[in-house]
C-alpha positions as CSV (number, residue, x, y, z in Angstrom):
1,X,93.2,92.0,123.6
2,X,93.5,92.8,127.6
3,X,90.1,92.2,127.5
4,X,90.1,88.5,126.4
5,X,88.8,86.5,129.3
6,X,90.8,83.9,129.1
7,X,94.2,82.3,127.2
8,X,92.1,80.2,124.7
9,X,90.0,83.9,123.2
10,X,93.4,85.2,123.0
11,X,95.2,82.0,121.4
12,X,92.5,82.1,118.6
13,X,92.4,85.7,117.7
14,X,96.4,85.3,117.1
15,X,95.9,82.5,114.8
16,X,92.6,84.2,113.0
17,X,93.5,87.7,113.5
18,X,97.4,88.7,113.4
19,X,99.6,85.6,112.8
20,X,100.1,85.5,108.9
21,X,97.8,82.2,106.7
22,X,100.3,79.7,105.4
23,X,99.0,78.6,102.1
24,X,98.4,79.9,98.1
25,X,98.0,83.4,99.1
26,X,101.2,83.7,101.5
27,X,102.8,82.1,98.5
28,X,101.3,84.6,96.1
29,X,102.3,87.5,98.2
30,X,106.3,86.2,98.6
31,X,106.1,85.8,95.0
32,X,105.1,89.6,94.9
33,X,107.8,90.8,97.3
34,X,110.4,89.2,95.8
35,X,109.7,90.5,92.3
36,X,109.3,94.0,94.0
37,X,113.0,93.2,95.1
38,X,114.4,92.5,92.0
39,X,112.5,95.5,90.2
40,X,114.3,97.4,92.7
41,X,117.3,96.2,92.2
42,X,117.2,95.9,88.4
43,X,116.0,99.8,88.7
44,X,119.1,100.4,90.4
45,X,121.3,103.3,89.0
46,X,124.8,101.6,89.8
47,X,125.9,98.0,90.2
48,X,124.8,96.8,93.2
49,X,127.8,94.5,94.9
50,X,125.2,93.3,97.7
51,X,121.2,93.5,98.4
52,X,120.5,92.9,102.4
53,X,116.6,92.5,103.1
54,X,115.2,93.5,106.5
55,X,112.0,94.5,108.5
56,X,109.7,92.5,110.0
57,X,108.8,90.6,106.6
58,X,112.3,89.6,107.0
59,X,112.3,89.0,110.1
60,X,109.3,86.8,110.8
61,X,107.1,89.2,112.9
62,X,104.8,90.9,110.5
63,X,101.1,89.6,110.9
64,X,98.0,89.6,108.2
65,X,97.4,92.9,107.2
66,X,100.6,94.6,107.5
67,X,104.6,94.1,107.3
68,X,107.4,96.3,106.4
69,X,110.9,95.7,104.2
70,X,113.7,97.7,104.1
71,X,116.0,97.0,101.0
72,X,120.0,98.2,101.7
73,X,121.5,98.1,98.5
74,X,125.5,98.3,98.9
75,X,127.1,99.6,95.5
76,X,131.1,99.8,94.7
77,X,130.4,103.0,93.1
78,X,130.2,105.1,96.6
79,X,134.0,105.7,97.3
80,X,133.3,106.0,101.5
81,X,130.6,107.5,103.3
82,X,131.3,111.3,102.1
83,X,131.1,110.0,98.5
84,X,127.6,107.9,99.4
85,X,126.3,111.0,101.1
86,X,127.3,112.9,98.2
87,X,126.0,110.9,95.2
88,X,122.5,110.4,97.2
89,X,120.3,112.9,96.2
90,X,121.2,112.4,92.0
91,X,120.9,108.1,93.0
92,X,117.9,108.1,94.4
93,X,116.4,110.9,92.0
94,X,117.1,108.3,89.2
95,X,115.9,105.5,90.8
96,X,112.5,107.1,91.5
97,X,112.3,107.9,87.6
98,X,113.3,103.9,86.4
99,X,110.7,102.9,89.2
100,X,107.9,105.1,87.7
101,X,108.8,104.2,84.4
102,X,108.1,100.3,85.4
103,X,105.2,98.1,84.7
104,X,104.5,98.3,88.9
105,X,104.8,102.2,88.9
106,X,100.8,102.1,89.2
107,X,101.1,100.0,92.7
108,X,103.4,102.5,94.1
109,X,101.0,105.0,95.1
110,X,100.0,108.7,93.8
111,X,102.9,110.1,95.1
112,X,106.9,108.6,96.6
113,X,107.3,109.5,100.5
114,X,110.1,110.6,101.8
115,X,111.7,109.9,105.2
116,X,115.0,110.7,107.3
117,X,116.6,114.5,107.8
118,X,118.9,114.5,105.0
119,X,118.5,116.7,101.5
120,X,119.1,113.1,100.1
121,X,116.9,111.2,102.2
122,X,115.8,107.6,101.4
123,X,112.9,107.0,99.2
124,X,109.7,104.7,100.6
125,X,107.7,102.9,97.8
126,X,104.4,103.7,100.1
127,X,101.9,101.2,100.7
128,X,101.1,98.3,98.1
129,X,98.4,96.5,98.6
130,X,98.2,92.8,97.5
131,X,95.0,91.0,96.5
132,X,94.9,89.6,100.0
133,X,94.5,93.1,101.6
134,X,97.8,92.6,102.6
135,X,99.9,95.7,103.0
136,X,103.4,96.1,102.1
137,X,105.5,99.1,102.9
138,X,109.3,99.1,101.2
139,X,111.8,101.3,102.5
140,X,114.8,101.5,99.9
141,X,118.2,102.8,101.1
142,X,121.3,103.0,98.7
143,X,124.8,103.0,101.4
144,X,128.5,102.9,101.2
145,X,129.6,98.9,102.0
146,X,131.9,99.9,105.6
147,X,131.7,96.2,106.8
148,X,131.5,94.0,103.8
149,X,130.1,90.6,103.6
150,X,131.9,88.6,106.4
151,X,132.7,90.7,109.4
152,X,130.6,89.1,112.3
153,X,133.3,86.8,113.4
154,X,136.3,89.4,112.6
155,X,136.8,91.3,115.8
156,X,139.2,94.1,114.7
157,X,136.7,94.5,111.7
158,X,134.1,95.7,114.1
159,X,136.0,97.4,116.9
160,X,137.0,99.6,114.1
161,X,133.8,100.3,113.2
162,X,132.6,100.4,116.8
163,X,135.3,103.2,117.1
164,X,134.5,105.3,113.6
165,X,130.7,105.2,115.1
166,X,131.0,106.1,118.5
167,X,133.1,109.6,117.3
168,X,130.7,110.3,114.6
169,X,128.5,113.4,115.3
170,X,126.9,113.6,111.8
171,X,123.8,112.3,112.0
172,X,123.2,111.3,108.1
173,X,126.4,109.5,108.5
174,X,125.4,107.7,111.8
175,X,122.5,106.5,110.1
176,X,124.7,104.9,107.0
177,X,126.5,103.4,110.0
178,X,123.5,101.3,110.9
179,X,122.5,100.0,107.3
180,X,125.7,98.3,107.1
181,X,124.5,96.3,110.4
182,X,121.4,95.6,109.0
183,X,121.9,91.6,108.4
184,X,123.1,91.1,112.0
185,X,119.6,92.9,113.6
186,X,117.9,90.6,111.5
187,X,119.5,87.3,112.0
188,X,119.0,88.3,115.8
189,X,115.6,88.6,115.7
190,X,114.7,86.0,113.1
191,X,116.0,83.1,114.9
192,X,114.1,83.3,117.4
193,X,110.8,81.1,117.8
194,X,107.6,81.3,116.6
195,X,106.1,81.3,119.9
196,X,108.3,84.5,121.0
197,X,106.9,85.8,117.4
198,X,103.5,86.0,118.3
199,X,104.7,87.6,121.6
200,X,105.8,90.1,119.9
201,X,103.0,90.4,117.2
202,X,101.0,90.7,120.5
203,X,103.0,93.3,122.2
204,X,102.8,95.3,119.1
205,X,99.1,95.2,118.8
206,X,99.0,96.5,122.4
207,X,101.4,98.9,121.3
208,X,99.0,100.1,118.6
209,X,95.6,100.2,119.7
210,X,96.4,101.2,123.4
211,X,98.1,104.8,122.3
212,X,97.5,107.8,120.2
213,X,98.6,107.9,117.0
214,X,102.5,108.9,118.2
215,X,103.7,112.7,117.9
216,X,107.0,114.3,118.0
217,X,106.1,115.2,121.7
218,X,105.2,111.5,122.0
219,X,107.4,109.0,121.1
220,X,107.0,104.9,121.5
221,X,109.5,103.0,121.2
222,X,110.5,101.1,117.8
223,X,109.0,98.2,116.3
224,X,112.5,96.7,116.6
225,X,113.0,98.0,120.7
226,X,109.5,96.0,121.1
227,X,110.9,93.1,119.5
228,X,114.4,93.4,122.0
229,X,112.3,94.0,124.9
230,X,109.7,90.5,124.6
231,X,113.5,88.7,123.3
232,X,115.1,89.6,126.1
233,X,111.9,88.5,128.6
234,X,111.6,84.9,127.0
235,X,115.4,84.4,127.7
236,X,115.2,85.6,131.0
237,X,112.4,82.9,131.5
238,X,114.8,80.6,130.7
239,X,114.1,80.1,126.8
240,X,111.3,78.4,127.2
241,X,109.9,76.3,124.0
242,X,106.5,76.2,125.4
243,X,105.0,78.8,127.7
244,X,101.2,80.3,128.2
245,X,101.4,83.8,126.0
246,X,99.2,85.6,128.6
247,X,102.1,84.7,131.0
248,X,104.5,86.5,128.2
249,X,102.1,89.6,128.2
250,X,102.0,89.9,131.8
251,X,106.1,89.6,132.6
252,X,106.7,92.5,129.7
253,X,103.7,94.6,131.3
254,X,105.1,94.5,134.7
255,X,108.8,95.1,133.0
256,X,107.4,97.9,131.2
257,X,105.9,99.7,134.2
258,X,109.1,99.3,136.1
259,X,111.1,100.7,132.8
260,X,113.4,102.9,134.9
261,X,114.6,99.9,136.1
262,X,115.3,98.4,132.1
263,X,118.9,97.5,131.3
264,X,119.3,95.2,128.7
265,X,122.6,94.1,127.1
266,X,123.7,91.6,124.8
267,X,127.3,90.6,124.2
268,X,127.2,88.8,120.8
269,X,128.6,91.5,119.0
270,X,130.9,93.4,121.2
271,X,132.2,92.2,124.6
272,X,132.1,93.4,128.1
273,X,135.3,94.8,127.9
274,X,134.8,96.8,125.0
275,X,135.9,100.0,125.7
276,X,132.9,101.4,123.0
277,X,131.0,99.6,125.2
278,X,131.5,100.7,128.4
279,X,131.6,104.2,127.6
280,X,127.8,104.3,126.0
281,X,126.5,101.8,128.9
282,X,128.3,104.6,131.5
283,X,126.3,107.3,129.7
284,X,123.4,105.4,129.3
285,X,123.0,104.8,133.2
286,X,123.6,108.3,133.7
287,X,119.8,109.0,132.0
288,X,117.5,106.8,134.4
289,X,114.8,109.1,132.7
290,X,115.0,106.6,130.1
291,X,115.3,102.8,129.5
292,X,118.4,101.2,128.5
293,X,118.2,98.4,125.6
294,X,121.5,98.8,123.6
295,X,121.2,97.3,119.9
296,X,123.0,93.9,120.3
297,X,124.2,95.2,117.2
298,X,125.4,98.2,118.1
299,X,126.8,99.3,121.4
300,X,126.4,102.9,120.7
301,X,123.2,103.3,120.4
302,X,120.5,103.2,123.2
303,X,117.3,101.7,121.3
304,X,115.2,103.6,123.5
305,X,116.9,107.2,123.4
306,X,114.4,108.9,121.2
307,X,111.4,107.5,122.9
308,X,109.9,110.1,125.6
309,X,106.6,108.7,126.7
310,X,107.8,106.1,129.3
311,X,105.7,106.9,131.7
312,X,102.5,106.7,129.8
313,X,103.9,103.8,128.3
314,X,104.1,102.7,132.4
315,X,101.0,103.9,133.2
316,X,98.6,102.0,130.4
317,X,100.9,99.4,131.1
318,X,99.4,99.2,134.8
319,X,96.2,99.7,134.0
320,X,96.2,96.8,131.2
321,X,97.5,94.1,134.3
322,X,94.1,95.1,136.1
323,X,92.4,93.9,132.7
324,X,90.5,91.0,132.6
325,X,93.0,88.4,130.6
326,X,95.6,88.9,133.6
């Protein structure tokens, strides 16, 4: 895309090329997703109290060919965490047996995948692939309910959990922790606007066909750190409704090569004088090797922590401003 010549080449190949159609098939494919959902659900080996959707289906920043959905199913039947962790491996066991059992079981690929560092990690229905060529990839986690339903606007609620979270050095746990804030990441993102969408459909691209395939040596940051980053650009711009996406590209380039200097905060969820806060941004400063965006979620965790190729990320970054679009 840096090698567009000018705003209107790269206007049209985000409406021909990554922004998703409107019309019978996006309808078709909805359709699809949603009875993927329910199998899912219905597949379930315990009640399920609450179903939270996320991704960037969810979310509003998948593009033509390719979007992700993570499925948090919240059941009554975990006791607390230990119990969830516990109960895991036998859930999910069961759930992959109902699931290839079904009438979709031939959609789901040869073979489940398997992701996370857990004995009972989560299962991943693999690619499906809809008559439109359109690739979905489901991501199905079972967790304990912590939060519950209504806990955005209940302070105590989430200083609690802030609190439980920040002193929690099991890693399976930590990452049980985050499910239940699931809803909140993507209400975040999915209000934004559609212009800032296909920023960040565009930012991604870049992300994906300017770098190697990523290695454990080699880490980008996440689909959903790209997503804070461009957010947090356009509202430094003011919020604009309108604004020239070349413009966009070219304020998260030069951000991105000056990425030691990336601090980004957001106080929707926790407050500057929360004393979970403080502490992580403290630690977080410390480690200039590294960006800082903290989940606006989360105030733990440093969405950039467990990406380590910044400065190639700064480097293509420079050479991309010297491309002809900018």
């Amino acid at each position: 895309i840096v090698d567009y010549k000018n705003p209107t080449e790269l206007e049209r190949f985000i409406e021909e090329k990554l922004r998703p159609i409107p019309g019978p098939a996006s309808i078709a494919c909805a359709t699809e997703i949603e009875a993927i959902i329910n199998l899912i659900k219905e597949c379930f080996p315990l009640p399920v109290a609450r179903l939270i959707k996320g991704g960037s289906y969810v979310k509003g920043t998948d593009t033509q060919d390719w979007s992700d959905i993570d499925v948090v199913l919240f059941s009554k039947a975990f006791e607390n965490l230990e119990d969830c962790k516990k109960k895991l491996p036998e859930v999910i066991d069961d759930l992959g047996k109902r699931l290839k059992k079904s009438s979709w079981s031939s959609r789901f690929g040869s073979q489940w995948l398997w992701w996370g560092n857990m004995a009972n990690t989560f299962p991943s229905l693999g690619d499906l692939g809809l008559e439109n060529h359109h690739i979905h990839s489901f991501d199905i986690m079972p967790c304990y309910d912590i939060l519950g339903p209504t806990p955005s606007t209940v302070q105590c609620i989430k200083q609690s959990f802030y609190r439980k979270l920040y002193l929690c050095n099991d890693t399976d746990e930590i990452q049980m922790y985050s499910m239940c804030l699931l809803q909140y990441q993507v209400e975040f993102i999915k209000t934004s606007t559609m212009r800032v969408k296909d920023l960040i459909r565009l930012v991604k691209h870049w992300f994906r066909t300017s770098f190697a395939k990523p290695t454990a040596q080699n880490k980008l940051p996440s689909s959903y750190a790209v997503e804070l980053i461009t957010i947090f650009i356009w509202q430094l711009a003011g919020k604009p409704v309108c604004f020239s996406l070349v413009q966009g590209m070219r304020a998260i380039l030069k951000f991105l090569v000056r990425y030691t200097e990336m601090c980004i905060v957001w106080h929707k969820h926790y407050s500057p004088n929360c004393m979970i806060f403080k502490k992580c941004i403290r630690q977080g400063i410390t480690v200039r090797s590294r960006p800082v965006v903290l989940d606006p979620t989360n105030p733990t965790f440093n969405m950039c922590k467990n990406s380590n190729a910044w400065d190639e990320v700064a480097h293509v970054a420079r050479r991309s401003l010297l491309k002809p679009l900018f």
